[in-house]
C-alpha positions in Angstrom: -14.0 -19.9 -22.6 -13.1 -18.3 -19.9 -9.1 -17.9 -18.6 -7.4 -16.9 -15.8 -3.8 -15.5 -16.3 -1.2 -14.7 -13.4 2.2 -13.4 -15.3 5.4 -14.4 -13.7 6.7 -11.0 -13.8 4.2 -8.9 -12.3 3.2 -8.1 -8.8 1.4 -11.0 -6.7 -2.3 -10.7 -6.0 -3.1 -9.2 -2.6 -5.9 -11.4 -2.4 -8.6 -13.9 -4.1 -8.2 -12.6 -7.8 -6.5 -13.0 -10.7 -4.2 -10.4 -12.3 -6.1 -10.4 -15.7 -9.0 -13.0 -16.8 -9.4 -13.5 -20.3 -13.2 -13.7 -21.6 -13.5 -14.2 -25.5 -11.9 -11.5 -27.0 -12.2 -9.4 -24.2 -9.3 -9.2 -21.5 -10.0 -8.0 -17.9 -7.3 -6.5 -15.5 -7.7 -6.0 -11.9 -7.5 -3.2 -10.5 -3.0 -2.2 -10.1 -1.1 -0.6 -7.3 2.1 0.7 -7.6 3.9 -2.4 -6.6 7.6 -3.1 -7.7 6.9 -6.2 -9.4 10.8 -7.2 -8.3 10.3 -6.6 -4.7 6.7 -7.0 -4.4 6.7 -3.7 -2.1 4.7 -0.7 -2.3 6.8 2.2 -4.2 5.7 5.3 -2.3 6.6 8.7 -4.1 4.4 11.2 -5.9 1.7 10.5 -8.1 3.5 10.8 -11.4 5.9 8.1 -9.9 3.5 6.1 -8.8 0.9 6.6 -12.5 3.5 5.2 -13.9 4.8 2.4 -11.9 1.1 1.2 -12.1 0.6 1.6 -16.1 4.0 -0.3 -16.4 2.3 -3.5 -14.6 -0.7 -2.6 -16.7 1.1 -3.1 -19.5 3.3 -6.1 -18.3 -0.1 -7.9 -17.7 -1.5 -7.1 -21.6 1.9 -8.1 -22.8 1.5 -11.5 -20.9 -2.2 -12.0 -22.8 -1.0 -10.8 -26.0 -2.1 -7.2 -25.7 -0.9 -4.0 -25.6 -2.3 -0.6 -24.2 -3.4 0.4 -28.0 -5.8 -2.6 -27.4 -7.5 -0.9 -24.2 -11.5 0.2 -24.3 -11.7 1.0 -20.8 -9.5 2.3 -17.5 -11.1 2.9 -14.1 -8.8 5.6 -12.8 -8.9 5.3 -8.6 -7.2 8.5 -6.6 -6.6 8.8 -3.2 -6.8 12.8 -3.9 -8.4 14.1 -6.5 -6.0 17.0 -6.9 -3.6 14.8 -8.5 -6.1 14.1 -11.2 -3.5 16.8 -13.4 -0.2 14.9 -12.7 -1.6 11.3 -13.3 -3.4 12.8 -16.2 -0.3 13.9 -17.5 1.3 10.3 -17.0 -1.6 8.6 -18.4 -2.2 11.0 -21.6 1.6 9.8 -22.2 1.5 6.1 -21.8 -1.8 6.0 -23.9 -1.2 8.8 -26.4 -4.0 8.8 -29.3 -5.8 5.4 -28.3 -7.5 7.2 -25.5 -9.9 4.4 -23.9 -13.4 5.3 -22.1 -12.3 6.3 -18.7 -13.9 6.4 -15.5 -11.9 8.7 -12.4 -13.4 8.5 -9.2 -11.4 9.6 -5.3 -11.0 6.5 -2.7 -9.8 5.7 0.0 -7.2 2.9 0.3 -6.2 0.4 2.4 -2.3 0.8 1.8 -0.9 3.9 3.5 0.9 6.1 0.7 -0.6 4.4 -2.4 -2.3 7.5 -4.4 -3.2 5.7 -7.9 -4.9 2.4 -8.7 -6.0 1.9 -12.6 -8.2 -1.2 -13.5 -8.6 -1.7 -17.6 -10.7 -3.7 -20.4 -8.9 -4.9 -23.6 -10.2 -6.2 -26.5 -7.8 -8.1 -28.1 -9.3 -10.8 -30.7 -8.1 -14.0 -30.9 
């Protein structure tokens, strides 16, 4: 069975996704921004700021599917410059402490002027 799972208290899709899509046991969150889920607006600022804004959502959205960060496998790490790879490493390395998921940390370019960090993640969270 296959769900599809928009919280009320997290930032509205930009587009023709869903927040998070459930899939058996596995849960599936779309790539984050660092978007004030009370304003909907982009928080500009620097990329420890920002790391965390976007791991807070992250977590908002498990929360919402009856998960929690200890119950992520797998983060796709996007930076618009790979020389903040140390500070977002440092906000990360916090929020995830010993669980330490797979992780994949690539440089992109984004749309959104000022947005330095987008994380995407894989939970498995049995039912």
């Amino acid at each position: 069975m296959i769900e599809r799972i928009v919280p009320a208290d997290v930032p509205r899709p930009r587009g023709p996704y869903s927040p998070a899509v459930r899939a058996g046991d596995f849960i599936f969150v779309s790539g984050q921004g660092p978007i004030d889920p009370a304003t909907d607006t982009l928080v500009t600022g620097d990329i420890r700021i920002q790391t965390r804004l976007v791991l807070e959502n992250i977590r908002r959205i498990l929360a919402a599917c009856g998960a929690s960060p200890s119950d992520v496998v797998r983060c796709g790490v996007f930076l618009a410059d790979a020389a903040d790879f140390p500070l977002m490493n440092e906000v990360y390395a916090e929020f995830f402490g010993e669980h330490r998921p797979a992780r994949t940390t690539v440089e992109a370019k984004f749309v959104a002027p000022g947005m330095k960090v987008e994380i995407d993640c894989v939970a498995y969270k049995p039912r």
